[in-house]
C-alpha positions in Angstrom: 0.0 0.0 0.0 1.2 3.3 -1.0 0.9 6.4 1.5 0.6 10.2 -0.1 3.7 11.9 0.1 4.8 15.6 0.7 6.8 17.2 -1.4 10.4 16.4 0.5 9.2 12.8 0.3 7.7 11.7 3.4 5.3 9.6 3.9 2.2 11.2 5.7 -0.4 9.8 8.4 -3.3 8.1 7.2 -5.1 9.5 10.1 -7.3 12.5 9.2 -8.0 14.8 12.3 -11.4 16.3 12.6 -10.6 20.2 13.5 -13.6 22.9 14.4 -13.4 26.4 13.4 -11.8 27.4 16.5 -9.2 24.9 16.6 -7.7 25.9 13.1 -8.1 29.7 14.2 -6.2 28.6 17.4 -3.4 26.9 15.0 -3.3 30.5 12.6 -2.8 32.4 16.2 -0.1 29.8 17.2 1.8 30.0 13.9 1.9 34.0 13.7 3.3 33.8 17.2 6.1 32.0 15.2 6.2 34.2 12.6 6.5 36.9 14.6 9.1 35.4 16.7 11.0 34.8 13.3 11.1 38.8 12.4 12.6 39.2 16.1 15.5 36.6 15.6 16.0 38.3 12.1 16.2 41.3 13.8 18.9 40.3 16.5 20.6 38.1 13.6 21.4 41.5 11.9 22.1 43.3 14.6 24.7 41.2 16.2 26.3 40.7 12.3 25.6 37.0 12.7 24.6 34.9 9.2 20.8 33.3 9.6 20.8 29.4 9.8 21.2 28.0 6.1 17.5 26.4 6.7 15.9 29.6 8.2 14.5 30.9 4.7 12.5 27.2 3.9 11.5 26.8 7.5 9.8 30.4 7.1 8.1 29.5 3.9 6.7 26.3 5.2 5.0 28.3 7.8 3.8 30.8 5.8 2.5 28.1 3.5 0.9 25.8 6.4 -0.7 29.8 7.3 -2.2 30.2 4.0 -3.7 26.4 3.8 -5.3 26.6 7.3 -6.6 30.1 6.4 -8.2 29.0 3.4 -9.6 26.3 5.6 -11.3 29.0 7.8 -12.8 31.1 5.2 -9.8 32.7 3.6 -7.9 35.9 3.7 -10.8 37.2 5.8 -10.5 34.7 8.4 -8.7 37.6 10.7 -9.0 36.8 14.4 -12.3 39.0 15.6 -11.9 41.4 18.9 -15.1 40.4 20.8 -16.1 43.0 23.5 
């Protein structure tokens, strides 16, 4: 039996995970934390003259990508985390 691959090659789960709305609006917040915490070690990076980890420019895209495929998940580009008063 053959399993779906990703694009380095891996073989992925055959388990599928039932997520709600919430849950994948929880998984956005948690991966713009990591953006975010990206554009800070950038930032010291530069600062101290140091030379980013060879890997650091893929691991950034895959989370940008895993971003954009749970946000179409949630309704798209408008799937913005509401302020509820």
């Amino acid at each position: 039996m053959n399993r779906p691959t990703t694009e380095r090659g891996t073989a992925l789960s055959s388990r599928l995970v039932p997520l709600d709305e919430n849950e994948i609006k929880m998984l956005l917040v948690a991966i713009r934390q990591v953006q975010h915490t990206f554009v800070i070690a950038e930032a010291q990076s530069v600062a101290a003259g140091e030379p980013l980890a060879g890997d650091y420019e893929d691991l950034r895209e895959a989370y940008v990508r895993l971003h954009d495929k749970l946000s179409d998940l949630a309704g798209g580009a408008g799937a913005k985390p509401h302020i509820v008063k």
